[in-house]
C-alpha positions in Angstrom: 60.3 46.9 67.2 62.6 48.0 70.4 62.9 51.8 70.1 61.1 53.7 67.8 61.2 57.8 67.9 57.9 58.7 69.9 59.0 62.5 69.2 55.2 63.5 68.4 53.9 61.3 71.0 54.7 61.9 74.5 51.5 59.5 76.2 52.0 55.8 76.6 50.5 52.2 77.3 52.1 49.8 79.1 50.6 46.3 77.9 51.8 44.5 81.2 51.8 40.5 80.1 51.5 39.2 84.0 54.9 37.7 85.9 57.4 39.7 83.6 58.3 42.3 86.8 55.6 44.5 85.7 55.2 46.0 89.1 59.1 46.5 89.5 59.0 48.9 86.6 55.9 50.7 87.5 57.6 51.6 90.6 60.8 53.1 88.0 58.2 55.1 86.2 56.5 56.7 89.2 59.9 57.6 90.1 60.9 59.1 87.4 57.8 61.1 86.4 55.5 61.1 89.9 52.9 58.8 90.4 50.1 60.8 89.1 51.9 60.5 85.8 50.8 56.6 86.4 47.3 54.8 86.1 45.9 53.0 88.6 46.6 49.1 87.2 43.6 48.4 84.5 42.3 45.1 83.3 41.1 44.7 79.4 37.8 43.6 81.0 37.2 46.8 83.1 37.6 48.9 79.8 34.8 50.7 78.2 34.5 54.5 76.3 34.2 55.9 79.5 36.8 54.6 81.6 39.4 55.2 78.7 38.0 58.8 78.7 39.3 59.0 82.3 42.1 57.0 82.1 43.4 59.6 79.3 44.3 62.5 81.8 47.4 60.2 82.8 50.8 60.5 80.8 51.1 56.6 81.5 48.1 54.0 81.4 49.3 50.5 83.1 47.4 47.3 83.4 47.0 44.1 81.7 45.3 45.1 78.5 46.0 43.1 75.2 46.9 45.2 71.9 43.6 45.1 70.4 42.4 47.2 73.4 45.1 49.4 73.8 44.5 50.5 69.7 41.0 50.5 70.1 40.5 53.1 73.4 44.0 54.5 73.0 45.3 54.7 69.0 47.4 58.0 69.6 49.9 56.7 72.5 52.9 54.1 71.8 52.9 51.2 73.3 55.7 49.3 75.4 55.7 45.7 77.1 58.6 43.5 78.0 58.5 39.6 77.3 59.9 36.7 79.6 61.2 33.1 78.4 57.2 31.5 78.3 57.8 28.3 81.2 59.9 30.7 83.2 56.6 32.8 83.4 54.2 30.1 83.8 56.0 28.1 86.5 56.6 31.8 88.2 52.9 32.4 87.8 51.8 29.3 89.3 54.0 29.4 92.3 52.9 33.0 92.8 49.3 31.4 93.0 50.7 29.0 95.4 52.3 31.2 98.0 49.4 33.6 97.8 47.6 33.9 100.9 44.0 34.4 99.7 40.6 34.9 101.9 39.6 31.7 101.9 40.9 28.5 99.9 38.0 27.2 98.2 38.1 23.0 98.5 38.9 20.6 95.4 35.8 19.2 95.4 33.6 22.6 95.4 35.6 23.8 92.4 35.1 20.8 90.2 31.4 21.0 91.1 30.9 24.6 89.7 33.0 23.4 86.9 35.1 26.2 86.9 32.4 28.6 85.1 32.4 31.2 87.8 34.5 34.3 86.3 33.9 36.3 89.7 35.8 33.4 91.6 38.3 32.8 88.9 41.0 34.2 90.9 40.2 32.6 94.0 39.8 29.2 92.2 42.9 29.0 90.9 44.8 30.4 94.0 43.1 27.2 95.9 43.5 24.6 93.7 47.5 25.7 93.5 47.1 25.0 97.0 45.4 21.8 96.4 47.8 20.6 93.6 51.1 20.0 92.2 52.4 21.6 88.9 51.5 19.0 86.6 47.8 18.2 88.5 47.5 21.6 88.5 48.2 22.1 84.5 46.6 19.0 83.8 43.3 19.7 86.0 42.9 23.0 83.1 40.7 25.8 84.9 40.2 28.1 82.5 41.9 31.2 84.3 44.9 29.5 84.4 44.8 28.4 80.7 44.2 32.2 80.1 47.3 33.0 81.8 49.4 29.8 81.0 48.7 29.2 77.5 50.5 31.4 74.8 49.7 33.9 77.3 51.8 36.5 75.3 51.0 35.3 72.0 47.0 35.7 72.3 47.7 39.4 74.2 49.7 40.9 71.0 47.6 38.6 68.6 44.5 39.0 69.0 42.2 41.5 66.7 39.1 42.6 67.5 36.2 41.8 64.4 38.7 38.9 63.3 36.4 36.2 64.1 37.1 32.5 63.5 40.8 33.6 62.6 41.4 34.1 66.2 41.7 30.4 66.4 44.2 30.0 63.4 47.3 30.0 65.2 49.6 30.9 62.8 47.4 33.9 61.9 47.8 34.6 66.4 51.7 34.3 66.0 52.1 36.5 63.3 50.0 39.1 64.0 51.5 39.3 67.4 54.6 39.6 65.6 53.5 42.7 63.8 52.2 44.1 67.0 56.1 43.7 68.3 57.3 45.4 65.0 55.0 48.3 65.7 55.7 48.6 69.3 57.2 51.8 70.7 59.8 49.5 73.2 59.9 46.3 73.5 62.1 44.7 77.1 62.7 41.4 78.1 62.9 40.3 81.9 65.8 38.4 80.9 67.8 41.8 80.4 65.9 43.9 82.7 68.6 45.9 84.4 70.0 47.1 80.8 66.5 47.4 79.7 64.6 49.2 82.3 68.0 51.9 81.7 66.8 52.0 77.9 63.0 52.5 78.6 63.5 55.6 81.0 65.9 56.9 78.5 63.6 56.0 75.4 60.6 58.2 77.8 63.2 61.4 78.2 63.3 60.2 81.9 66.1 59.9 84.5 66.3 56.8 86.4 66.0 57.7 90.8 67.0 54.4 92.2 68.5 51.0 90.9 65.8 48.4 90.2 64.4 46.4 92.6 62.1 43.4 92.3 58.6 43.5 93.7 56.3 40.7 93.9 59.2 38.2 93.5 57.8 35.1 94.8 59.8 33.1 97.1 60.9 30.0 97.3 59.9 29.2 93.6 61.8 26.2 92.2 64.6 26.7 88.9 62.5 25.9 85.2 65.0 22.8 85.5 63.8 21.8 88.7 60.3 21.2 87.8 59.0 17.4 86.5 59.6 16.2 83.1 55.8 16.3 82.4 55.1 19.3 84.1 57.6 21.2 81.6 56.2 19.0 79.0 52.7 20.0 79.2 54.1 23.8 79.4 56.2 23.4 76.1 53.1 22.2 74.2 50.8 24.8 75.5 53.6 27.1 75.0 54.8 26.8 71.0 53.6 29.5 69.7 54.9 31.9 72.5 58.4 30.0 72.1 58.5 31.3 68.7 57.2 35.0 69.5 60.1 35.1 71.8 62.4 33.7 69.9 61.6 36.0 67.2 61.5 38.9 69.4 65.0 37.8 70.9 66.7 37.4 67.2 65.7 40.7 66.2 66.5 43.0 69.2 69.9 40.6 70.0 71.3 41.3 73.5 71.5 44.8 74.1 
């Protein structure tokens, strides 16, 4: 885990976990190696033999794609992600929802009706009802995109293994295979460190850095961890222990660079 020699391999994944400046450090690596070098962002959901057949002509494939996916369609690149403290990223994410601006904001009552089953709409739905709601109704009202993205979020994307079956659910068996993930990792970064790390990351890819880093899709006006309510951060520590302990096991091992 952090930086391994990647000598024999010179193609990459980056596993982007969402609201850890993802897009800030895409922007680094098209600058350093052109953006044809880059991916266009990919989702695990979009992924099939085909698409990872076209994907493949690029030296960097980017998206939100868990490590199950990225071993399954890519097994001969290295991998590289970069954690953030877990309710730092979840209240980030849902004020991100909040200040979005989508098409149309879909009203409280027409998304408890569908019941939340409409995957097409679960962006949209979960933009409006951050509209609709506070933190903790928010958390508490549980559409399952958000749970998706709130809940051990960075846990379930390292953890998970394809044809493991009922041991998905075993959360101990999530946390430590996510572990192992981070041990096998080609880099590992954390957003708390980001200025030192993104330095570290061009230098572990044989790059040289063009600009400092900025910070893209920063959302504005978002309120301190320490600011939110009591129960809001309550409800976020309990839907957060394992990812506590994945960073916290991530943090002791790499110490502060």
């Amino acid at each position: 885990m952090g930086e391994q020699d990647h000598e024999e391999k010179s193609m990459f994944v980056f596993l982007h976990i969402g609201k850890t400046a993802g897009l800030s450090i895409r922007r680094v690596i098209s600058e350093a190696f052109g953006e044809e070098a880059l991916s266009d962002p990919t989702k695990v959901y979009d992924l099939n033999d085909e698409k990872a057949a076209a994907l493949r002509r690029h030296k960097f494939i980017h998206g939100h794609i868990n490590w199950a996916t990225a071993n399954r369609f890519f097994p001969e690149r290295q991998v590289f992600t970069f954690l953030r403290r877990p309710i730092d990223r979840c209240v980030s994410w849902y004020y991100f929802c909040r200040t979005s601006e989508p098409q149309r904001i879909i009203p409280l009552e027409e998304i408890a009706r569908d019941g939340t089953g409409n995957w097409r709409q679960a962006g949209l739905q979960v933009q409006s009802l951050a509209h609709h709601l506070d933190l903790e109704a928010f958390l508490k009202f549980r559409h399952y995109h958000a749970v998706r993205n709130l809940e051990n979020t960075m846990t379930k994307m390292l953890g998970f293994r394809d044809g493991a079956g009922e041991k998905n659910d075993d959360k101990q068996f999530l946390l430590e295979q996510a572990k192992q993930a981070l041990n096998e990792m080609g880099f590992v970064g954390f957003l708390e460190t980001i200025n030192s790390d993104i330095i570290r990351l061009i230098e572990w890819l044989d790059g040289h850095m063009i600009n400092p880093l900025g910070r893209e899709n920063v959302t504005p006006k978002r309120p301190k961890v320490d600011e939110i309510s009591d129960e809001a951060r309550t409800l976020l520590e309990e839907m957060n222990d394992l990812d506590h302990q994945l960073y916290d096991y991530a943090w002791k091992r790499l110490g502060n660079p």
